[in-house]
DSSP file (Angstrom, degrees, kcal/mol; ACC not computed):
  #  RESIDUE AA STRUCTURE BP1 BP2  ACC     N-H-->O    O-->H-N    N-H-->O    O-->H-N    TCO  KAPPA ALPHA  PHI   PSI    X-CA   Y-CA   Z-CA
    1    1 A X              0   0    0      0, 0.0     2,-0.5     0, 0.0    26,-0.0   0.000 360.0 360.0 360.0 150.6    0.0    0.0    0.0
    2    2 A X        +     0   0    0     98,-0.1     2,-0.5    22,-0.0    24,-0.2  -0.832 360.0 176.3-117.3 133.1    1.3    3.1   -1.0
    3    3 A X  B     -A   25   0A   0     22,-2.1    22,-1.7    -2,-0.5     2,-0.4  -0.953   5.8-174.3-147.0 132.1    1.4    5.8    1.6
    4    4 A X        -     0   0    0     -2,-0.5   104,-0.4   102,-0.3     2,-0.3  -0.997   3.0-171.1-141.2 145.5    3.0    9.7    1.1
    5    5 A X        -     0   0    0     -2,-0.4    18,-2.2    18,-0.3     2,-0.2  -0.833   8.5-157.1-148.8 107.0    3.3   12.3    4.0
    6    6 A X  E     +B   22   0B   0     16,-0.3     2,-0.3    -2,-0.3    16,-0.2  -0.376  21.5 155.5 -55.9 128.6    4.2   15.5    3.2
    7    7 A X  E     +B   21   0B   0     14,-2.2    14,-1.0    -2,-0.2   103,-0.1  -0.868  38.7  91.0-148.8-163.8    5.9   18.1    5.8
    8    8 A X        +     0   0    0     -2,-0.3    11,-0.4    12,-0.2    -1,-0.1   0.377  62.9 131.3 110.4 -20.9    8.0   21.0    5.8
    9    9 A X        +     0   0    0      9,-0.1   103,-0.3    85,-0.1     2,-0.2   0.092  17.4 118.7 -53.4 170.8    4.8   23.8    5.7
   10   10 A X  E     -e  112   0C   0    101,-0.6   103,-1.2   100,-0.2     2,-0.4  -0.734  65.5 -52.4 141.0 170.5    4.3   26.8    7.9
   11   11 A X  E     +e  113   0C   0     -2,-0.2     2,-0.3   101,-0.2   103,-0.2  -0.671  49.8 179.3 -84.2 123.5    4.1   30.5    7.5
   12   12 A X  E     -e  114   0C   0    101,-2.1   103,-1.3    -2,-0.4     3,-0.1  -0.975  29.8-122.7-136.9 157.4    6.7   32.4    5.7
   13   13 A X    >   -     0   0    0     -2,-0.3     3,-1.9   101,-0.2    73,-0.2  -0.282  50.0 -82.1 -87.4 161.2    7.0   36.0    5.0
   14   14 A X  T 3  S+     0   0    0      1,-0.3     2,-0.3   101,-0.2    73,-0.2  -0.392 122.9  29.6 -54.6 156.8    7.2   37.2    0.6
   15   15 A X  E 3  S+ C   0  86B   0     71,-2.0    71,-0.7     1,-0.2    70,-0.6  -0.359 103.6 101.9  86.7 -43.5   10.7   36.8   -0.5
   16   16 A X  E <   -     0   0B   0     -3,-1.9    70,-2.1    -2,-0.3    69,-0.5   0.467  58.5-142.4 -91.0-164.6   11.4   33.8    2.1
   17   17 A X  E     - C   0  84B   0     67,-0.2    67,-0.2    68,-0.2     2,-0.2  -0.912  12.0-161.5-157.1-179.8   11.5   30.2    1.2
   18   18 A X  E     - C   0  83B   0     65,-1.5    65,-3.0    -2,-0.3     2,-0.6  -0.966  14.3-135.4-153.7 142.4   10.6   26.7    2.5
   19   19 A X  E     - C   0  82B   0    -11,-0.4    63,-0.2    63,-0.2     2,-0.1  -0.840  15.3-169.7-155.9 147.3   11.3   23.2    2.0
   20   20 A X  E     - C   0  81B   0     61,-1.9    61,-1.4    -2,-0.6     2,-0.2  -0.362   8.7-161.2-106.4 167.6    8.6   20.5    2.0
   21   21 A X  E     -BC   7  80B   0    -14,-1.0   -14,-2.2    59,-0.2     2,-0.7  -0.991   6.8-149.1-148.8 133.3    9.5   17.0    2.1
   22   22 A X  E     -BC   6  79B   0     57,-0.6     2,-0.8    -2,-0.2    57,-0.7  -0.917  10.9-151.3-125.4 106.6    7.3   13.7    1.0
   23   23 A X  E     - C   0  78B   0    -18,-2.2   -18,-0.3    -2,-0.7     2,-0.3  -0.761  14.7-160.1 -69.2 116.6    8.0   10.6    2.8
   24   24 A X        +     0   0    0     53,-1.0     2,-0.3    -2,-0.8   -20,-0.2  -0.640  19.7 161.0 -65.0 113.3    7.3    7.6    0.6
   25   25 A X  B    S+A    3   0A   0    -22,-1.7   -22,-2.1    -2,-0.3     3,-0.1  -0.940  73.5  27.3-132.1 152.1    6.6    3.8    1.8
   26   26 A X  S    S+     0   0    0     -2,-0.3     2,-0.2   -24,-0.2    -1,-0.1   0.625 117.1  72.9 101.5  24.9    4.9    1.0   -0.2
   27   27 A X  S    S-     0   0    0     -3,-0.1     2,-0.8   -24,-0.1    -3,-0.1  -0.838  76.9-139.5-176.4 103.6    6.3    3.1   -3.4
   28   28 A X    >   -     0   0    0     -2,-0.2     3,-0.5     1,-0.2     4,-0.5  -0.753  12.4-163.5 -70.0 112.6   10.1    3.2   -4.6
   29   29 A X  G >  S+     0   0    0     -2,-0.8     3,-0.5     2,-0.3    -1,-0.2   0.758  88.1  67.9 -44.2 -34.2   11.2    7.2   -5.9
   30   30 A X  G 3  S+     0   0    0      1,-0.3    26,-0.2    44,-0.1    -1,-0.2   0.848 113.6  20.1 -78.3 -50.4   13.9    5.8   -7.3
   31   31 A X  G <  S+     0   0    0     -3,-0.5     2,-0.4    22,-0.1    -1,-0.3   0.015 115.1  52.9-125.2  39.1   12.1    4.2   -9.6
   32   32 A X  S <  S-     0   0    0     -3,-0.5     2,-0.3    -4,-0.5    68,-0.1  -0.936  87.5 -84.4-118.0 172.2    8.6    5.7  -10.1
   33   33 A X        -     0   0    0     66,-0.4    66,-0.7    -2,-0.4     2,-0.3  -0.736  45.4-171.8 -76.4 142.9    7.3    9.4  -11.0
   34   34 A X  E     +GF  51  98C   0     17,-1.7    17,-0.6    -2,-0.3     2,-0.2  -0.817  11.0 178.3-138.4 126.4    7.1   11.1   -8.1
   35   35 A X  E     -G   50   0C   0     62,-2.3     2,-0.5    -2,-0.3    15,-0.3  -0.833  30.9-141.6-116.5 170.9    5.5   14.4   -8.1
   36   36 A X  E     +G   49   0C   0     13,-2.5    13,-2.0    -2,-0.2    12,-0.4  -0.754  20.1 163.7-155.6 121.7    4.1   18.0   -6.5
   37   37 A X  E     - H   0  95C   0     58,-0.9    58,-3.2    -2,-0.5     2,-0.4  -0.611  30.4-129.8-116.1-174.8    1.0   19.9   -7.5
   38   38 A X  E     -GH  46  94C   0      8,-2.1     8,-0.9    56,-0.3     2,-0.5  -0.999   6.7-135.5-145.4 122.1   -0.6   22.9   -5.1
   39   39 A X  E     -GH  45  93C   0     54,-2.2    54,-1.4    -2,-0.4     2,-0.4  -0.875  26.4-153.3 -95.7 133.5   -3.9   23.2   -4.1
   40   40 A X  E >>  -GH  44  92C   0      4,-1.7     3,-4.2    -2,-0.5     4,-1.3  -0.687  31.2 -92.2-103.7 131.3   -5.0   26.9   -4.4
   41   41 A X  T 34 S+     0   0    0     50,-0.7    -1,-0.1     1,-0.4    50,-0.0  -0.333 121.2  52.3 -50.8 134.6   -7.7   28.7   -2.5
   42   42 A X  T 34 S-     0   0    0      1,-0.1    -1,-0.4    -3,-0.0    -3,-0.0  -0.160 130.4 -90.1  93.7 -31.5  -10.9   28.2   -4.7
   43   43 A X  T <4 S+     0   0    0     -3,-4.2     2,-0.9     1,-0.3    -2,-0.2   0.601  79.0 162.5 115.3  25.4   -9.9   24.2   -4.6
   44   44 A X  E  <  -G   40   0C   0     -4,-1.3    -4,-1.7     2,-0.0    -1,-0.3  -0.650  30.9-140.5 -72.5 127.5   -7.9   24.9   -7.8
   45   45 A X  E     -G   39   0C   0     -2,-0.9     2,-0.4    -6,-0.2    -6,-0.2  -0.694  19.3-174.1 -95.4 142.5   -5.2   22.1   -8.6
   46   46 A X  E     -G   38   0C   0     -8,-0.9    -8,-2.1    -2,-0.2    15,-0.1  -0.953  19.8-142.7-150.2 116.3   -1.8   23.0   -9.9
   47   47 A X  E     +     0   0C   0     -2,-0.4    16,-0.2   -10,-0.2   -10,-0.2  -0.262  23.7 172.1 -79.9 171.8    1.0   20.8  -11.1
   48   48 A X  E     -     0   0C   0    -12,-0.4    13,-7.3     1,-0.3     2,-0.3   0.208  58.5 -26.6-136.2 -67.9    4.7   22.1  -10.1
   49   49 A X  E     -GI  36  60C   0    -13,-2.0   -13,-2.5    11,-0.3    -1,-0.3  -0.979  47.0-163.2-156.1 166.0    7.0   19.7  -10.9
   50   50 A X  E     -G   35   0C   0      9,-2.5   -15,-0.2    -2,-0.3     2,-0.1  -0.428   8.7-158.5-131.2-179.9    7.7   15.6  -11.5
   51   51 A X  E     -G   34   0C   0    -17,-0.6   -17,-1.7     7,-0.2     2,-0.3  -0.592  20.0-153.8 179.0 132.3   11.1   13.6  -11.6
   52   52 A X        -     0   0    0      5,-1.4     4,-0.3   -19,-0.2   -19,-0.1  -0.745  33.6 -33.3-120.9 160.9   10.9   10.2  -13.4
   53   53 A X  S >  S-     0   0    0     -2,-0.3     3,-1.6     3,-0.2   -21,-0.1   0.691  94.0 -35.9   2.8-151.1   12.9    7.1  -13.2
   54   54 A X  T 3  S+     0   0    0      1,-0.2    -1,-0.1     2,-0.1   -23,-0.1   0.601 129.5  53.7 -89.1 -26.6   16.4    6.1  -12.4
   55   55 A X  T 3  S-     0   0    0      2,-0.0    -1,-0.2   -24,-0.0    -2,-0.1   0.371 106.3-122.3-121.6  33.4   18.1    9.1  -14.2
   56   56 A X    <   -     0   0    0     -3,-1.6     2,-0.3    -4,-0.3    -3,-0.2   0.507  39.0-174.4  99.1  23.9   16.1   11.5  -12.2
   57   57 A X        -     0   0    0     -5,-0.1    -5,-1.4    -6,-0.1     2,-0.4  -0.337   7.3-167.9 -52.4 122.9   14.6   13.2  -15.2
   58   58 A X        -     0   0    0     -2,-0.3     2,-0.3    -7,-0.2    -7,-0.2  -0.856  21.7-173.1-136.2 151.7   12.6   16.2  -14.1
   59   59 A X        -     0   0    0     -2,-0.4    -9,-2.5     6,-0.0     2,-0.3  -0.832  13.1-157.0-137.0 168.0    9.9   18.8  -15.6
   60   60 A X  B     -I   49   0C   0     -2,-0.3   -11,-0.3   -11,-0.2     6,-0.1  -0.990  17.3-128.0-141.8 126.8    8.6   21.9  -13.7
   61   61 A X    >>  -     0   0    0    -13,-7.3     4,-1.9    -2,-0.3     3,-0.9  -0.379  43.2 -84.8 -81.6-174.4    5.4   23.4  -14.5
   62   62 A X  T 34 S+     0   0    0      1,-0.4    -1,-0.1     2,-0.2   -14,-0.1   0.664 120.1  56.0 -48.8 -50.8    5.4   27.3  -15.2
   63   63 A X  T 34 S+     0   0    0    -16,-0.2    -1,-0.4     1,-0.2     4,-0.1   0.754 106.5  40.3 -27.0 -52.4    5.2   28.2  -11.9
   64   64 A X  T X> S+     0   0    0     -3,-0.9     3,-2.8   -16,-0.2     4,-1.1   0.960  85.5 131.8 -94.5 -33.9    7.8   26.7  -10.2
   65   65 A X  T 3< S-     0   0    0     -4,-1.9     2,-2.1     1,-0.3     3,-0.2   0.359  88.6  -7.0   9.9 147.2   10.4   27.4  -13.2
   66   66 A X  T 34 S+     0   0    0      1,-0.3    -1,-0.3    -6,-0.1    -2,-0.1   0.285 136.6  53.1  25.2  11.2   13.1   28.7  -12.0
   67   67 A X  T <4 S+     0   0    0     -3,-2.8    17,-2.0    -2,-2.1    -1,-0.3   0.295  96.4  69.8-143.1   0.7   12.1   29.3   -8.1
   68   68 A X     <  -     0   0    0     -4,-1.1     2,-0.3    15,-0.2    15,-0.2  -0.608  65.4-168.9-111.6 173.8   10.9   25.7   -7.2
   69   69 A X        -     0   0    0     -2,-0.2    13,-1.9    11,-0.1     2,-0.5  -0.771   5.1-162.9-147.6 135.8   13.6   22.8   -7.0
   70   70 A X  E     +D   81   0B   0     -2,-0.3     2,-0.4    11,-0.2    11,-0.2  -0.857  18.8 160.9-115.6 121.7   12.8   19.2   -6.8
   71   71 A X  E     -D   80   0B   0      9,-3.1     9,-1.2    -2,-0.5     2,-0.3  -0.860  24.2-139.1-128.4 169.4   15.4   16.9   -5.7
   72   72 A X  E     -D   79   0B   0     -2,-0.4     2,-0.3     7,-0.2     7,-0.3  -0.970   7.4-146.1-145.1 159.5   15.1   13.1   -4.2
   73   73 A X  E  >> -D   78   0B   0      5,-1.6     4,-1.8    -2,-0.3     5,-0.7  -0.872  10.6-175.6-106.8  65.9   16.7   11.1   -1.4
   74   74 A X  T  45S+     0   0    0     -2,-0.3   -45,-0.1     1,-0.2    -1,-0.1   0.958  84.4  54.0 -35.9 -54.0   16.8    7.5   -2.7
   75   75 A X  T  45S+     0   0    0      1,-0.2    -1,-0.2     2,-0.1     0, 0.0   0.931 114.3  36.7 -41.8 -62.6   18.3    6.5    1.1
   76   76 A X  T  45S-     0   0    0      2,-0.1    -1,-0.2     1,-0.1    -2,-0.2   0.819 114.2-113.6 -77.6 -28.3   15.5    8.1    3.3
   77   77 A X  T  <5S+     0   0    0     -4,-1.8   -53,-1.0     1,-0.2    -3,-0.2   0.778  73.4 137.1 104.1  15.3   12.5    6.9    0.4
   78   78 A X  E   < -CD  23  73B   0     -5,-0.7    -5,-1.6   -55,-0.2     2,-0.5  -0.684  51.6-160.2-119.2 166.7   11.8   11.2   -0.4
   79   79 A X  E     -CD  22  72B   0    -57,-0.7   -57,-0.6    -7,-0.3     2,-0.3  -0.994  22.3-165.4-135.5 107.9   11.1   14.1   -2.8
   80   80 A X  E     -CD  21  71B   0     -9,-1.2    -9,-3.1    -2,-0.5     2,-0.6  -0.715   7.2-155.3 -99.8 148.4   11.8   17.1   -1.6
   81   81 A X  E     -CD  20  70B   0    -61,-1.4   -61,-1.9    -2,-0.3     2,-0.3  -0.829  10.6-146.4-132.4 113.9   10.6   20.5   -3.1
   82   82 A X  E     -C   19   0B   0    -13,-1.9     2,-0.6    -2,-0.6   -63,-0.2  -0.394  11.1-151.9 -54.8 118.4   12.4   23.6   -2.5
   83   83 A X  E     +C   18   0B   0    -65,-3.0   -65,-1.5    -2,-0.3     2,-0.3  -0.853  19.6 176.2-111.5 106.5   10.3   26.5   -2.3
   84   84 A X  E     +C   17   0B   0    -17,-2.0   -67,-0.2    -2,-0.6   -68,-0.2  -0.859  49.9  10.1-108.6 159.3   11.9   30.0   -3.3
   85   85 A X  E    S-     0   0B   0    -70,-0.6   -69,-0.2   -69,-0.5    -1,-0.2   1.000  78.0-165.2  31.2  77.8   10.7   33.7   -3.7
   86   86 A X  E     -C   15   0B   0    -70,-2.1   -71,-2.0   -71,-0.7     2,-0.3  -0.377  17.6-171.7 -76.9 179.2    7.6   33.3   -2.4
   87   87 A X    >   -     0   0    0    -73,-0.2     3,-0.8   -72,-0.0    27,-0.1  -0.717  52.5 -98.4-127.9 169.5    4.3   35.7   -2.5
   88   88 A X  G >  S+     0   0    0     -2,-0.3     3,-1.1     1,-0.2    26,-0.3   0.524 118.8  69.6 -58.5 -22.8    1.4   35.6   -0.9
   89   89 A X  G 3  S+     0   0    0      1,-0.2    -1,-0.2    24,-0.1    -3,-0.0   0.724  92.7  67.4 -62.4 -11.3   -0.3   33.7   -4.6
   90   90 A X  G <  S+     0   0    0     -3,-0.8    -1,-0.2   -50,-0.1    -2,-0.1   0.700  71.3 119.4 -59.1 -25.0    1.9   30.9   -3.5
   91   91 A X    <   +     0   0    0     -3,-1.1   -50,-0.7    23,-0.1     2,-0.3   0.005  44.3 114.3 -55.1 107.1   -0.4   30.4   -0.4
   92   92 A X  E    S-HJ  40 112C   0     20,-1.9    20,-0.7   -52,-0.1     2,-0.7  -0.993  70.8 -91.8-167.2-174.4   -1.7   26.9   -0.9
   93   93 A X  E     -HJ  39 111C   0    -54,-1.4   -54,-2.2    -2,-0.3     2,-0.4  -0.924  44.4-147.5 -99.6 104.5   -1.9   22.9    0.5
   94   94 A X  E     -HJ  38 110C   0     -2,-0.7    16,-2.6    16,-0.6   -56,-0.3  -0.716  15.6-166.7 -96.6 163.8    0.8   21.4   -1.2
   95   95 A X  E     -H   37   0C   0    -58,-3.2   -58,-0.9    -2,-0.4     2,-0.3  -0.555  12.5-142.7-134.7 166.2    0.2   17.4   -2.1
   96   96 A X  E     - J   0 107C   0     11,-0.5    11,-1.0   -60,-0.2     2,-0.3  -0.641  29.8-167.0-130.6 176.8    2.9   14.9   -3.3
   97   97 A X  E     + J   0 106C   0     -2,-0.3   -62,-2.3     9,-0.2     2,-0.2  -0.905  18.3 176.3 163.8 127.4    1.7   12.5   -5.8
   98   98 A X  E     -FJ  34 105C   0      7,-1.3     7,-2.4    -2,-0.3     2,-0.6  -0.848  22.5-145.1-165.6 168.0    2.3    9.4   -7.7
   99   99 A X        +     0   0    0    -66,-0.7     2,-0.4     5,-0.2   -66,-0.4  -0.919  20.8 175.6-121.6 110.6    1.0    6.8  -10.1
  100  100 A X  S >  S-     0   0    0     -2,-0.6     3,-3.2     1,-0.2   -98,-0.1  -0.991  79.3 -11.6-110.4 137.5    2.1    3.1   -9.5
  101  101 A X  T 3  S-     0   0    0     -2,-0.4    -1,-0.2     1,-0.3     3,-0.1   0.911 128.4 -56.3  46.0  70.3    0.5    0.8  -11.9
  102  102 A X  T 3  S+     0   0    0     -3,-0.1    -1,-0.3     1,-0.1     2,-0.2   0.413 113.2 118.8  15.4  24.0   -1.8    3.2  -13.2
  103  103 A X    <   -     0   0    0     -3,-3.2     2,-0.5    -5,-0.0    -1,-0.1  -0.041  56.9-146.1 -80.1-167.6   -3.1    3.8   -9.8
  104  104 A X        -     0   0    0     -5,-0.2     2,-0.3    -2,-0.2    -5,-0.2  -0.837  16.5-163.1-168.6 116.2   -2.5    7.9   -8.5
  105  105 A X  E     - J   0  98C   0     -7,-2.4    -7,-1.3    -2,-0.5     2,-0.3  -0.816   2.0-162.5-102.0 160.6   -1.8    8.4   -4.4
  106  106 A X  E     - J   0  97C   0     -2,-0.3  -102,-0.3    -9,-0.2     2,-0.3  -0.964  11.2-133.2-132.1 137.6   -2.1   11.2   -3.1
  107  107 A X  E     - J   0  96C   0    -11,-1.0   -11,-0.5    -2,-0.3  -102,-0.2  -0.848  33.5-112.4 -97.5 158.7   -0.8   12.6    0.3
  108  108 A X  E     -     0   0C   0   -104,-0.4     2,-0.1    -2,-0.3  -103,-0.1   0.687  58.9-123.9 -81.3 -31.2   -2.9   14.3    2.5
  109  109 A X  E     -     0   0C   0      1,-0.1   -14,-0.2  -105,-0.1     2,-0.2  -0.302   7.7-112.7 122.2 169.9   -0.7   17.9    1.8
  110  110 A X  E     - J   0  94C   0    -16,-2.6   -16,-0.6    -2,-0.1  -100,-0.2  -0.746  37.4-118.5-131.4  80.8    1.3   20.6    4.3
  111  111 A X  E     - J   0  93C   0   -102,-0.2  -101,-0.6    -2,-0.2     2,-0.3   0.383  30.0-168.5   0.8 151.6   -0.2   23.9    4.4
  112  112 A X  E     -eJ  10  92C   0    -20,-0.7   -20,-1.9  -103,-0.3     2,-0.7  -0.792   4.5-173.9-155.1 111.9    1.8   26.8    3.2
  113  113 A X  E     -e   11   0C   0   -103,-1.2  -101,-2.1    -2,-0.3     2,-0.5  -0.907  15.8-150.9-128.9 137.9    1.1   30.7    3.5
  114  114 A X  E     +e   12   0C   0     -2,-0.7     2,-0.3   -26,-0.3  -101,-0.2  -0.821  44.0 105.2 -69.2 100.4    2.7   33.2    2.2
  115  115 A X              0   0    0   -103,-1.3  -101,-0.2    -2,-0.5    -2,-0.0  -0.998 360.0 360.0-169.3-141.1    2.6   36.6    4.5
  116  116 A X              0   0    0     -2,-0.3  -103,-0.1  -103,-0.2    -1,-0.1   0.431 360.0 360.0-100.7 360.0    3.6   39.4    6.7
């Protein structure tokens, strides 16, 4: 059974940064896609970024371009996503995410707000 827990959330002022973390069991990173979308006030869904198979290939949607970073931890079982230059539109629950055997988990998400 495939199980993700996201942490790493909290209140950070614009400009600051963060970094969220998905522990993985029942579900290798190493070798599946592994992902992170953001849920947006209004229940809007928002991909950020992926990283597929064994030579870590990784795509970022628009958003996170150049201010998000996605890295994984084979040892610990995680995908971490580096959160930089924030605003307050950043403000959202972000979820970790992956498809084994054409199934989709989801983890339950880590709050994140953006303000003074």
């Amino acid at each position: 059974q495939v199980q993700l827990v996201e942490s790493g959330g909290g209140l950070v002022q614009p400009g600051g940064s963060l970094r969220l973390s998905c522990q993985a069991s029942g579900v290798d990173v190493r070798r599946e896609a592994m992902g992170w979308h953001r849920r947006l006030p209004g229940n809007k869904l928002q991909y950020l970024a992926s990283v597929f198979g064994p030579d870590s290939s990784t795509k970022y949607g628009d958003v996170a371009q150049g201010r998000f970073t996605l890295s994984r931890d084979s040892a610990k079982n995680t995908v971490d996503l580096q959160l930089g230059a924030l605003t307050p539109q950043d403000t959202g629950v972000y979820l970790c995410k992956t498809v084994l055997r054409g199934e989709q988990s989801w983890g339950q998400g880590t709050q994140v707000t953006v303000s003074t």
